[in-house]
C-alpha positions as CSV (number, residue, x, y, z in Angstrom):
1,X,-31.0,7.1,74.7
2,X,-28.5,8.4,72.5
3,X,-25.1,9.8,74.2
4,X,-24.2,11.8,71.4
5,X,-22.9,15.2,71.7
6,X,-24.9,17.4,69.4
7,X,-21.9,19.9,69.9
8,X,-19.1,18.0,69.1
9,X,-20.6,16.5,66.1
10,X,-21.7,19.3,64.5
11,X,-17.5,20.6,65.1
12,X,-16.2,17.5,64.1
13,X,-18.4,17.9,60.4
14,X,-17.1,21.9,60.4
15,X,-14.0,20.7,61.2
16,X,-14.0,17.9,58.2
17,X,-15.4,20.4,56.0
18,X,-13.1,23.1,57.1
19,X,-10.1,20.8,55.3
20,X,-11.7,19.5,52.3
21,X,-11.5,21.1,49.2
22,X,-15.1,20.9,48.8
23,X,-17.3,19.9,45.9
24,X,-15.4,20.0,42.7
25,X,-15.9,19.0,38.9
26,X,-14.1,17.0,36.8
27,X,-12.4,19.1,33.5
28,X,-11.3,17.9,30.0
29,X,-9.3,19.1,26.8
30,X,-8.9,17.6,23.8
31,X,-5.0,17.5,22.2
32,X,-5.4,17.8,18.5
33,X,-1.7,17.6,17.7
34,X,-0.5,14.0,17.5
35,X,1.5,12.3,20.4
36,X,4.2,9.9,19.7
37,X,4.6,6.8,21.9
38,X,7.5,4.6,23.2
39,X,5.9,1.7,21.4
40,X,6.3,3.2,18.1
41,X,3.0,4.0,16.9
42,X,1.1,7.7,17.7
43,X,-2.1,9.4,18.8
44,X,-3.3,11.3,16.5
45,X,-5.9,13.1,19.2
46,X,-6.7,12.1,23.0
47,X,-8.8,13.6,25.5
48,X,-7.0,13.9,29.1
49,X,-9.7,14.1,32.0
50,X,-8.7,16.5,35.5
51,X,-9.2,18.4,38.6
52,X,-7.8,21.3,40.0
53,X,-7.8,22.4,43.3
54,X,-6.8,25.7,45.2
55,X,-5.7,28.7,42.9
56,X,-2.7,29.2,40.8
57,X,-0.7,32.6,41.6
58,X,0.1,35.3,39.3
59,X,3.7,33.4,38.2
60,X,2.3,30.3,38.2
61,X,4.7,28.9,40.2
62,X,2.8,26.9,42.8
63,X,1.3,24.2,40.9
64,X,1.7,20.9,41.9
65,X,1.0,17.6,39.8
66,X,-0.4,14.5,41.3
67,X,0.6,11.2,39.6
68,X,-1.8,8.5,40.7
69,X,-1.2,4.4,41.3
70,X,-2.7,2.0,38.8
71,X,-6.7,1.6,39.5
72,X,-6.5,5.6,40.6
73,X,-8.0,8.5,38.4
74,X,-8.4,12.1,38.5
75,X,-10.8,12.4,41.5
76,X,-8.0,12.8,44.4
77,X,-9.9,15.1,47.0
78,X,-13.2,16.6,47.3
79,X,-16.5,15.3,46.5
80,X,-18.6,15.3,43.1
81,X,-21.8,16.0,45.3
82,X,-22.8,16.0,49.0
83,X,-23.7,12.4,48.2
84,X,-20.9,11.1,47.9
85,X,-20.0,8.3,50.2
86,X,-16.1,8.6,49.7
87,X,-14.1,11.9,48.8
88,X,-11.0,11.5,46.3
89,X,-8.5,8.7,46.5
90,X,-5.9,11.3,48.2
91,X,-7.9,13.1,49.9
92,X,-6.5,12.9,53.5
93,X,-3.3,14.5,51.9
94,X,-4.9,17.4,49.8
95,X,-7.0,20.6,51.1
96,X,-6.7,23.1,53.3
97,X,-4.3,22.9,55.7
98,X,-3.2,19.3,55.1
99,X,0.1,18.4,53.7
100,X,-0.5,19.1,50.2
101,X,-2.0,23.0,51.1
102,X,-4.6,23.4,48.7
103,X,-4.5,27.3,50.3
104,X,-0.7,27.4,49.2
105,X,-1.0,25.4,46.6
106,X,-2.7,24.7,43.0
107,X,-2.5,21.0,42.9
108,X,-3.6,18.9,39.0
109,X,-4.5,15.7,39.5
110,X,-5.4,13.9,35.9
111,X,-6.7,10.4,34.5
112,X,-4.0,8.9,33.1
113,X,-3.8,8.3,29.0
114,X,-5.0,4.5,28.5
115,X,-7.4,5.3,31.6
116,X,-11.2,4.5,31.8
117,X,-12.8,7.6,33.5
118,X,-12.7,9.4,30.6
119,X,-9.0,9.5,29.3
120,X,-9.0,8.5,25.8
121,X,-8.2,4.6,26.4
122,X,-8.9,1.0,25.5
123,X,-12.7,2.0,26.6
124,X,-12.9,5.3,23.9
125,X,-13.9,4.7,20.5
126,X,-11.0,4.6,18.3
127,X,-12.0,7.6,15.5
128,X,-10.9,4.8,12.4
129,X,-13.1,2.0,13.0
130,X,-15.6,4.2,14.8
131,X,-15.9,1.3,17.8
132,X,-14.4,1.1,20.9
133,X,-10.0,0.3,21.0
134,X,-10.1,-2.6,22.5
135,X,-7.2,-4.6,22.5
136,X,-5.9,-2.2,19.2
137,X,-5.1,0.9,21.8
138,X,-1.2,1.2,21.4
139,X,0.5,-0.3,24.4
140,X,2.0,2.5,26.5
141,X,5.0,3.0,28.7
142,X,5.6,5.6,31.5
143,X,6.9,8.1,29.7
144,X,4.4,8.2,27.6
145,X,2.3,9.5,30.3
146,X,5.2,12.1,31.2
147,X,4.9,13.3,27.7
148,X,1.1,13.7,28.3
149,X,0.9,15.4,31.1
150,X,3.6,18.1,30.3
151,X,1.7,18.5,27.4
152,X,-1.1,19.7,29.6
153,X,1.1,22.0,32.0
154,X,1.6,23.8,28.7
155,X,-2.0,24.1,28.5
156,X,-2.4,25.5,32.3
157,X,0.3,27.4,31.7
158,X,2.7,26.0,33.9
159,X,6.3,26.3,33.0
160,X,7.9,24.6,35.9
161,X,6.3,22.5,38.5
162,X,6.7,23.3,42.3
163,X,6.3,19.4,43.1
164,X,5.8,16.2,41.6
165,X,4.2,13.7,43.2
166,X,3.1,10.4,43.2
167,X,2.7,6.9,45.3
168,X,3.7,3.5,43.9
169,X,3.3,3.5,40.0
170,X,2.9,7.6,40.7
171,X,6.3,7.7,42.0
172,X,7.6,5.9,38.6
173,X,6.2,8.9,36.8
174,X,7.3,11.7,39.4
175,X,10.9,10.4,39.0
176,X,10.2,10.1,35.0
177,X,9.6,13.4,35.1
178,X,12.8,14.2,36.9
179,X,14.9,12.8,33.4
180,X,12.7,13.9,30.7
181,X,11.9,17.5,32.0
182,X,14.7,18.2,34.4
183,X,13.9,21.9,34.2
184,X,10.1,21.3,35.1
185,X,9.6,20.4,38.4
186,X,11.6,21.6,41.6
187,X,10.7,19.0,43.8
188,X,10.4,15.3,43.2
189,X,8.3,13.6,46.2
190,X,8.2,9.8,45.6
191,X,6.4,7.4,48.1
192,X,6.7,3.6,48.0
193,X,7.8,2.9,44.5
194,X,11.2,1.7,43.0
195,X,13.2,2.0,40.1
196,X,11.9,-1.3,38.8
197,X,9.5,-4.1,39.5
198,X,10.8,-7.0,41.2
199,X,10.7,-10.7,39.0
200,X,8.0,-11.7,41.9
201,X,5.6,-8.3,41.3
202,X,5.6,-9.0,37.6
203,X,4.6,-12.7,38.5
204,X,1.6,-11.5,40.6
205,X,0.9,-9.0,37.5
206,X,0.9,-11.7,34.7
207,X,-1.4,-13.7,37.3
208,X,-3.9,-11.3,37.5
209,X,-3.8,-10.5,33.9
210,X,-4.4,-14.1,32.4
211,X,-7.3,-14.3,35.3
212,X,-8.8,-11.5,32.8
213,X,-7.5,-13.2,29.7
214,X,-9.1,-16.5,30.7
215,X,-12.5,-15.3,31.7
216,X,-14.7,-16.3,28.2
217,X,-16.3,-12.9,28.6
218,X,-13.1,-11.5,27.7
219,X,-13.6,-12.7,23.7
220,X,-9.8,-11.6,22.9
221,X,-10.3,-8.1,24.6
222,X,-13.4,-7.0,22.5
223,X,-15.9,-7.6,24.9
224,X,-17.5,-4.1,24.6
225,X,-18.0,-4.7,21.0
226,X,-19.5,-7.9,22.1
227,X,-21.9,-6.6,24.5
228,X,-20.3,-8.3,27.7
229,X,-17.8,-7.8,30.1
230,X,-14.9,-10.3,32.2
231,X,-16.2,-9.0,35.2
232,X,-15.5,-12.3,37.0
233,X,-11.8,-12.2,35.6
234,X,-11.5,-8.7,36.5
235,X,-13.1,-9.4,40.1
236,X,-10.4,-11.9,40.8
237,X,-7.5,-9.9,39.4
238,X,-8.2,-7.4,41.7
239,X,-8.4,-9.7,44.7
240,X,-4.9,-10.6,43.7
241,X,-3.6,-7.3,43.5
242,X,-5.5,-6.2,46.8
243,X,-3.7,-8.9,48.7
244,X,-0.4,-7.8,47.8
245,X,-0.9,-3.8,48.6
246,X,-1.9,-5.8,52.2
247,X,0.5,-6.7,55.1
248,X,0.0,-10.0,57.0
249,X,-0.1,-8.5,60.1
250,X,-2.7,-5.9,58.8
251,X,-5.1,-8.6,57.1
252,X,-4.6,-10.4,61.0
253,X,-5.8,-8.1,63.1
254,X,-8.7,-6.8,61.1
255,X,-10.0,-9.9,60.2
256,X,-8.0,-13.1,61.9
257,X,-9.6,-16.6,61.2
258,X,-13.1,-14.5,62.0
259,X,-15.9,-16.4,60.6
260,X,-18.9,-14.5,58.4
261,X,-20.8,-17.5,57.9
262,X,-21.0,-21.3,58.9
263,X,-19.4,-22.9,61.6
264,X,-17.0,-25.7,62.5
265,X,-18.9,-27.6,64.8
266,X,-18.8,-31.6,64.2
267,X,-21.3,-33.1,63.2
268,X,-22.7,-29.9,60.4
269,X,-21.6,-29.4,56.9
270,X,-22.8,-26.6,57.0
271,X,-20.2,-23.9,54.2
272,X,-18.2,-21.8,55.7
273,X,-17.4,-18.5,54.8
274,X,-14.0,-16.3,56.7
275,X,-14.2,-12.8,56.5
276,X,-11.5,-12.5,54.4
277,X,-12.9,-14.2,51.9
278,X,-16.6,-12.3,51.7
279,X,-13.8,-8.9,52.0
280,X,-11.7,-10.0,49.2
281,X,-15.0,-10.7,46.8
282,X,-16.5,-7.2,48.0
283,X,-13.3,-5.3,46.7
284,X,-13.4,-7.9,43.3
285,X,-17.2,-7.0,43.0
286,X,-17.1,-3.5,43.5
287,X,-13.5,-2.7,41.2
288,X,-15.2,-5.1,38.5
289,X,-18.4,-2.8,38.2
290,X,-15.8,0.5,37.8
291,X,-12.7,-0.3,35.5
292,X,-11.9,-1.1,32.8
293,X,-10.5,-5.0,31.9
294,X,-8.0,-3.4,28.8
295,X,-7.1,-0.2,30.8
296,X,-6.3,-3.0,33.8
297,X,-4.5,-5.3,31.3
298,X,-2.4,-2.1,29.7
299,X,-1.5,-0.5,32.9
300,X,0.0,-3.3,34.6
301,X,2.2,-4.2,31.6
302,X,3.5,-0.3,31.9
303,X,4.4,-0.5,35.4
304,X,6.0,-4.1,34.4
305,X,8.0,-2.1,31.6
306,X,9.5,0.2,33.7
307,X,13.2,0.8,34.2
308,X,14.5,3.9,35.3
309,X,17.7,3.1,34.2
310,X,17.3,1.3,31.2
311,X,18.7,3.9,28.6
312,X,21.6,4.6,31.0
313,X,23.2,1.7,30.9
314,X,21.2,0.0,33.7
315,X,23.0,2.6,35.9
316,X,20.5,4.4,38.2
317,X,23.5,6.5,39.0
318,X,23.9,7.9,35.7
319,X,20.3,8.3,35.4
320,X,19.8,10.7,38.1
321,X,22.7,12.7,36.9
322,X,20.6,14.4,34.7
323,X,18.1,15.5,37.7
324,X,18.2,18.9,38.9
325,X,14.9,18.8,41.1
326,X,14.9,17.5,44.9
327,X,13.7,14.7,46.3
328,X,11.4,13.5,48.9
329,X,11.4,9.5,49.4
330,X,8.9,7.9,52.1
331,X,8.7,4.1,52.3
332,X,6.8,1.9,54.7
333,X,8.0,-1.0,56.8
334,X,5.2,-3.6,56.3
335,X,5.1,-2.9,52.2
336,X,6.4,-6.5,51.0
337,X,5.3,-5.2,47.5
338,X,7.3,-2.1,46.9
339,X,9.6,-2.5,50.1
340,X,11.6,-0.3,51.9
341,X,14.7,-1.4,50.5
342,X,13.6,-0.6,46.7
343,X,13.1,3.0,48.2
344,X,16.8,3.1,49.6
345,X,17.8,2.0,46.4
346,X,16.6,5.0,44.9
347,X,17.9,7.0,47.9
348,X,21.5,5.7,47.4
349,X,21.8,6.2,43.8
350,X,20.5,10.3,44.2
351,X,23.1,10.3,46.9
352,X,25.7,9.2,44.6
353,X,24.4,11.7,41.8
354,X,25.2,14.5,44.1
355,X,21.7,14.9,44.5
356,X,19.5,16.4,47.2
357,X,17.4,13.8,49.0
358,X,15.3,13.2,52.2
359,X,14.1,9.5,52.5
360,X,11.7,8.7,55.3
361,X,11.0,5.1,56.5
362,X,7.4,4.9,58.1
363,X,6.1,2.6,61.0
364,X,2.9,1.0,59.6
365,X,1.4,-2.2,59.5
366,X,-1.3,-1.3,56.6
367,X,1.2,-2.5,53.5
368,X,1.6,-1.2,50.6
369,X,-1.8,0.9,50.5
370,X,-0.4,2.5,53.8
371,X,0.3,5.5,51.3
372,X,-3.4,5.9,50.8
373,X,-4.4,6.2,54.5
374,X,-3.5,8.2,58.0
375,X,-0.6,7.8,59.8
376,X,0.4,10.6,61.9
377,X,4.4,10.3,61.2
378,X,3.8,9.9,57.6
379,X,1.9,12.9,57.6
380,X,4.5,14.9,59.6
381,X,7.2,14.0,57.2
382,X,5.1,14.9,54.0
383,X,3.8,18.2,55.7
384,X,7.6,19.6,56.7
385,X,8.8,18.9,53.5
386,X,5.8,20.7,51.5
387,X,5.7,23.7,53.8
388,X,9.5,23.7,52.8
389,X,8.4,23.6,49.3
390,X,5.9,26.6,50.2
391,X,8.4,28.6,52.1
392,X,10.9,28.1,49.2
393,X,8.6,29.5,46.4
394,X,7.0,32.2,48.8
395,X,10.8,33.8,49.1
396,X,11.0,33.7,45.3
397,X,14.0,31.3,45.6
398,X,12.1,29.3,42.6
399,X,13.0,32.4,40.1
């Protein structure tokens, strides 16, 4: 007998459907006018791939800009079609009456330039050699993808920016935007990221990358062109990476020293399997079926290249000088990968700009991807400080 209530299950789906933005549709546009890069070299066209959610007022002044991490995209909330398993990679923080008020709010999430879901990238077919980039697709920083995306504002129309936002290698690009387009965003929320990677985070980057490079599917990045793909490379990058966004106490209690196959009673050789290890090749299978081996390869190196400070000297100080936005900083206590103390960095060097900064330091034992999931105190934070960011442009103190 089932003990199901009929009731409360039909209230907890109105209730989920209630605060989702619904089903929703990915959107393109081709840039015909030429894009120069950090690197040197330049685009002469590229296709960026979005969504948009909510409805942008008459003044335009409530748009809000999601930057996403490194395997994210442009699908942050909602659903392609009522068979979708999963809703967007952010979507516990975007819709209607969550933090990122999709009924206040018209909120742009893209796929970055260099992506693979549809972003001109490494994936695209490069329009001189009529086959796909490859390893030839120019080597981008984070700037570049500044550059991009305030290319598009000026396609939506958007002047200035209510909030930019973004977790992890998002937050590199919400506080890029903060220096190369002061006067475009009014709020700057950054959540677990730093000013620049840590020796030990571009060690577990190279590791994952030469796991790609090695695989003899890769055949020197033109796999496409060769009919095959490093899945097994890419499989096991991504198990490297998904261990780091991971806390040890988190990866404990969900899965311990459980077994999923085999035992270790004497006298069998029978194989055993832990969970870990069947969860870690499940995350490596699935990510290896979805992205992109270049796009993985050029990303990384990007988030390896960053320095906020770089051009001032090496003086974060100096570089936020030139901010005139505000600034939202959450961090998490079990992140080992983008720690709290990289976040109070950040904080200390706005403070010393004369800037204006709230920093939050979270309670959570889910690591670095604790960004990505509930938590009700990081969710309290994030709320106040949007609704401030609402209440703000809804007394026209944005004009």
């Amino acid at each position: 007998m089932s003990t199901e209530n009929p009731s409360a299950s039909h209230e907890a789906t109105s209730s989920a459907e209630a605060s989702s933005v619904g089903l929703v549709a990915a959107k393109s546009h081709k840039f015909c006018e030429a894009l120069p890069l950090a690197c040197g070299r330049v685009l002469q066209d590229y296709t960026l791939v979005y969504e948009t959610y909510g409805e942008l007022n008459a003044d335009k002044s409530n748009a809000v800009l999601i930057c996403h991490a490194l395997s994210g995209h442009h699908h942050a909330a909602g659903r392609h079609s009522p068979e979708d398993k999963h809703p967007g990679w952010w979507d516990h923080y975007i819709g209607p009456g969550k933090p990122i008020d999709t009924n206040t709010f018209f909120v742009v999430a893209l796929n970055n330039l260099g992506g693979c879901h549809g972003s001109t990238g490494p994936a695209a077919i490069n329009p001189a050699t009529d086959k796909p980039w490859g390893p030839d697709f120019p080597a981008l920083r984070v700037r570049d993808w500044v550059h991009s995306q305030a290319r598009l504002a000026d396609v939506l129309g958007i002047e200035q920016w209510a909030a930019v936002i973004g977790g992890s290698l998002g937050g590199m690009q919400a506080m890029r935007w903060s220096l190369e387009y002061p006067e475009r965003l009014r709020h700057c929320v950054v959540i677990a990221s730093a000013l620049k990677l840590s020796a030990q985070n571009i060690a577990f980057n190279e590791t994952a990358r030469q796991a790609i490079i090695s695989d003899p599917d890769f055949c020197g990045g033109r796999y496409l062109e060769e009919g095959k793909l490093p899945r097994g490379g890419l499989a096991v990058a991504r198990m490297i990476g998904h261990i780091t966004y991971l806390s040890d106490d988190g990866l404990a209690h969900k899965f311990g020293r459980e077994l999923r196959s085999g035992s270790f009673q004497q006298g069998t050789g029978e194989e055993v399997e832990f969970q870990i290890q069947s969860y870690l090749r499940y995350q490596g299978d699935r990510f290896s079926s979805s992205f992109d081996p270049n796009t993985y390869i050029l990303m990384t190196r990007a988030l390896d290249y960053f320095d906020l400070a770089r051009e001032y000297e090496d003086d974060p100080v100096a570089a936020f000088t030139h901010a005139r936005c505000r600034f939202l900083l959450i961090s998490f206590t079990s992140d080992w990968r983008f720690a709290p103390g990289r976040s109070r960095e950040i904080a200390d060097a706005l403070i010393h700009a004369n800037q204006s900064v709230s920093y939050a330091e979270i309670e959570s034992a889910m690591g670095h991807d604790a960004f990505l999931l509930p938590n009700r105190r990081y969710e309290g934070v994030f709320r106040a400080y949007m609704q401030r960011v609402a209440a703000e442009q809804a007394a026209g103190l944005h004009r």
